[in-house]
Backbone bond lengths (Angstrom), bond angles and torsions (degrees), N, CA, C in turn:
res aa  C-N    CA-C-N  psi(-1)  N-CA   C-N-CA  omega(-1)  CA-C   N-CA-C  phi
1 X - - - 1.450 - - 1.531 109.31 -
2 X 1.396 127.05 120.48 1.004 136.98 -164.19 2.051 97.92 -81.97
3 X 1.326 121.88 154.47 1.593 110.82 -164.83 1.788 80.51 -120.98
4 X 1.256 101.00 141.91 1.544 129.32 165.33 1.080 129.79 -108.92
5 X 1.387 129.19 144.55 1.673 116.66 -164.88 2.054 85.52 -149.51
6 X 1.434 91.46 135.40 1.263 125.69 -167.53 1.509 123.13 -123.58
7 X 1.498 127.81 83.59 1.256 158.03 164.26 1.458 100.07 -37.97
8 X 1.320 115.81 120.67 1.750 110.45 168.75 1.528 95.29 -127.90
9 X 0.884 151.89 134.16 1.794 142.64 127.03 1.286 126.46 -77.66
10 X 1.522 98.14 95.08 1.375 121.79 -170.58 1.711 102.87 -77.85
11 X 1.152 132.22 -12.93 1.040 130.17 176.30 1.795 112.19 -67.45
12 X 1.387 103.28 -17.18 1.422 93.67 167.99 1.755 128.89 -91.38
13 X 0.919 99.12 -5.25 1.832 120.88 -127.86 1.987 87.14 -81.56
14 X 1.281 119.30 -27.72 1.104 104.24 165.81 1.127 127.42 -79.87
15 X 1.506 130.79 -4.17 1.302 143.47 -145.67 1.868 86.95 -110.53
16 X 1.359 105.14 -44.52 1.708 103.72 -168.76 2.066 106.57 -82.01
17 X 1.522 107.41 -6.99 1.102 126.60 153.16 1.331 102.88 -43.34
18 X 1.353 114.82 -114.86 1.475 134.54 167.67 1.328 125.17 -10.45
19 X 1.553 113.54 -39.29 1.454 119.47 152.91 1.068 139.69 -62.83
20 X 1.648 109.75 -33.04 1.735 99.84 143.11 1.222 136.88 -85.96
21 X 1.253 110.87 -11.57 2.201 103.57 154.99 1.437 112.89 -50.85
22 X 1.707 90.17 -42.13 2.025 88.66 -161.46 0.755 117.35 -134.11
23 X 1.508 142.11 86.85 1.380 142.00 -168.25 1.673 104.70 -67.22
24 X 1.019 127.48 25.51 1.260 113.77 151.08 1.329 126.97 -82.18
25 X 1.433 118.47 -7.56 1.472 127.70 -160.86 1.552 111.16 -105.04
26 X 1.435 93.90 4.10 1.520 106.60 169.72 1.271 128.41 -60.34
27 X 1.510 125.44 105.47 1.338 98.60 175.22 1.538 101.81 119.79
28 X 1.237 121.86 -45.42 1.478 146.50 -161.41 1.429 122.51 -86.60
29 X 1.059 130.82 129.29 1.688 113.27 -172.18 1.506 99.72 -81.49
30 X 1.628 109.90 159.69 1.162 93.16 -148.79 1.980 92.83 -164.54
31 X 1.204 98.60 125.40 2.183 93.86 -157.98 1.272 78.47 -115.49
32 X 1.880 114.85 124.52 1.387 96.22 133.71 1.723 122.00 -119.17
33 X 1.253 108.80 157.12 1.114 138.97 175.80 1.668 139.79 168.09
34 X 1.113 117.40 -157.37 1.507 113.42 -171.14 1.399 104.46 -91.51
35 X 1.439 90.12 155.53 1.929 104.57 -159.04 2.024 97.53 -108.10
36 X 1.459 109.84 1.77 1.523 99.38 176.69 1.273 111.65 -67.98
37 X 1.579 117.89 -155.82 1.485 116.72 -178.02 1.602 100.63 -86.01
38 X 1.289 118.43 -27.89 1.639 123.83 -168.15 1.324 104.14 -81.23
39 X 1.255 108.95 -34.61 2.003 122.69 -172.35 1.806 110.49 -36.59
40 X 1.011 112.34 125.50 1.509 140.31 176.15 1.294 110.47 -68.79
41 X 1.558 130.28 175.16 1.668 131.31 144.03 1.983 79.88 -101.29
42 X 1.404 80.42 141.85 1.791 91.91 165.59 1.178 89.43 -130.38
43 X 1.450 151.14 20.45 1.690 123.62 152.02 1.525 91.58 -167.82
44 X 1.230 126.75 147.97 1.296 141.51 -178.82 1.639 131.52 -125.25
45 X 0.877 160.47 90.45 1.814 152.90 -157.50 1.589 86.34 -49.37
46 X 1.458 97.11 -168.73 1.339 122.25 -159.75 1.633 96.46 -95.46
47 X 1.175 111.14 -52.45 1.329 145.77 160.59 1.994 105.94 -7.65
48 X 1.543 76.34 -82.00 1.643 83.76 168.17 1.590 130.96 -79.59
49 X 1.223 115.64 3.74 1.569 97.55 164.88 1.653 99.84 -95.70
50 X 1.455 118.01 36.16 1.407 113.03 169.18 1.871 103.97 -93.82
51 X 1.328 105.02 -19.61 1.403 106.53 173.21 1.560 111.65 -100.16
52 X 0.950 112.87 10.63 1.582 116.63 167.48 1.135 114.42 82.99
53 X 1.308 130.68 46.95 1.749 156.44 -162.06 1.658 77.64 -95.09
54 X 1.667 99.32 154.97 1.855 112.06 150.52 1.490 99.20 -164.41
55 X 1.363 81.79 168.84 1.573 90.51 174.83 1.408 130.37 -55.64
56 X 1.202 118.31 168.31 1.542 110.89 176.63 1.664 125.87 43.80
57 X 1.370 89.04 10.74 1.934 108.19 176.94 2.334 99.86 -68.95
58 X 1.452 84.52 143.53 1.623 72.00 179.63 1.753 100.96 -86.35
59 X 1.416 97.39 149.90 1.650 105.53 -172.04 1.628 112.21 -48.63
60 X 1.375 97.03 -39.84 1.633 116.90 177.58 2.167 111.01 -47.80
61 X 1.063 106.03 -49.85 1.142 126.06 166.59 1.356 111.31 -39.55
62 X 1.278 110.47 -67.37 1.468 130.47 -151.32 1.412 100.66 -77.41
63 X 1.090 137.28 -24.17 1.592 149.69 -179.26 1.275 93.95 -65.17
64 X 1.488 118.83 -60.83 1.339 111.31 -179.62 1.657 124.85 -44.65
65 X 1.114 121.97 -52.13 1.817 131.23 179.84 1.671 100.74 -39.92
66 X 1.757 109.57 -58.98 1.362 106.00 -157.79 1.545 100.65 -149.09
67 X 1.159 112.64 148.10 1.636 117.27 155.73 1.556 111.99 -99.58
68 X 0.902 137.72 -5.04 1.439 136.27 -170.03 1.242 105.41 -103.22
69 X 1.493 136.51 16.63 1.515 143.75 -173.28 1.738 88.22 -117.89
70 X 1.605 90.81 113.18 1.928 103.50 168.85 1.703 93.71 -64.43
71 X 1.425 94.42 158.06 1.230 123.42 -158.61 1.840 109.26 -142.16
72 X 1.608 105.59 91.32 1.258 92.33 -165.64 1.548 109.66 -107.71
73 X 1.417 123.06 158.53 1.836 113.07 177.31 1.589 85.30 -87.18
74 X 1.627 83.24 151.00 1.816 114.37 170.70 1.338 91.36 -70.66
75 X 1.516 120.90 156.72 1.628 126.81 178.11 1.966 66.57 -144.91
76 X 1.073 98.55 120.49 1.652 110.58 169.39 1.470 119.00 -91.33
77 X 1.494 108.95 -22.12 1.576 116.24 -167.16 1.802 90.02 -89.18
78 X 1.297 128.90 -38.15 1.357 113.54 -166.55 1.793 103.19 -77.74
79 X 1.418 102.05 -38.29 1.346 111.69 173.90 1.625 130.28 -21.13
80 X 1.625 90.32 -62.20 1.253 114.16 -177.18 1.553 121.77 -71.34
81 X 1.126 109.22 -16.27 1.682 132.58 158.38 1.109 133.07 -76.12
82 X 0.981 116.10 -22.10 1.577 141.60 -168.44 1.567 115.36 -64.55
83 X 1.469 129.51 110.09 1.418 114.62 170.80 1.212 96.07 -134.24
84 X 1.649 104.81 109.01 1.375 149.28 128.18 1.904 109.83 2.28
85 X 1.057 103.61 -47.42 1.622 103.72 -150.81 1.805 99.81 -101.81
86 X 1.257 117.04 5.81 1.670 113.20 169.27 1.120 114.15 -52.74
């Protein structure tokens, strides 16, 4: 049996979420996570690590780099429902 190894970047995977609800977000840099003072980015487009976004950055942080990076709340309950591959 020959062994296969399989690369995912899950760091996007909520971002291409959201891109199929809303094709407006195409294209667009695009943070999601929580908007409190503690709130994180938990997924980022490609887009935005051109302004130097990362993961687990506090949201508070990230305001600073750019204002022109959409800024979406995590909805965790639709999240978790979500199949990508229809």
């Amino acid at each position: 049996m020959q062994r296969q190894i399989a690369a995912l970047d899950l760091d996007s995977f909520f971002v291409s979420v959201e891109r199929l609800r809303n094709r407006a977000y195409i294209g667009k840099p695009l943070i999601i996570g929580g908007t409190s003072n503690h709130g994180v980015i938990s997924s980022y487009s490609y887009e935005a690590r051109a302004y130097g976004l990362r993961s687990a950055m506090p949201i508070k942080q990230a305001n600073y780099f750019t204002r022109k990076t959409w800024v979406y709340i995590l909805r965790q309950t639709r999240m978790g429902k979500e199949n990508i591959l229809k």
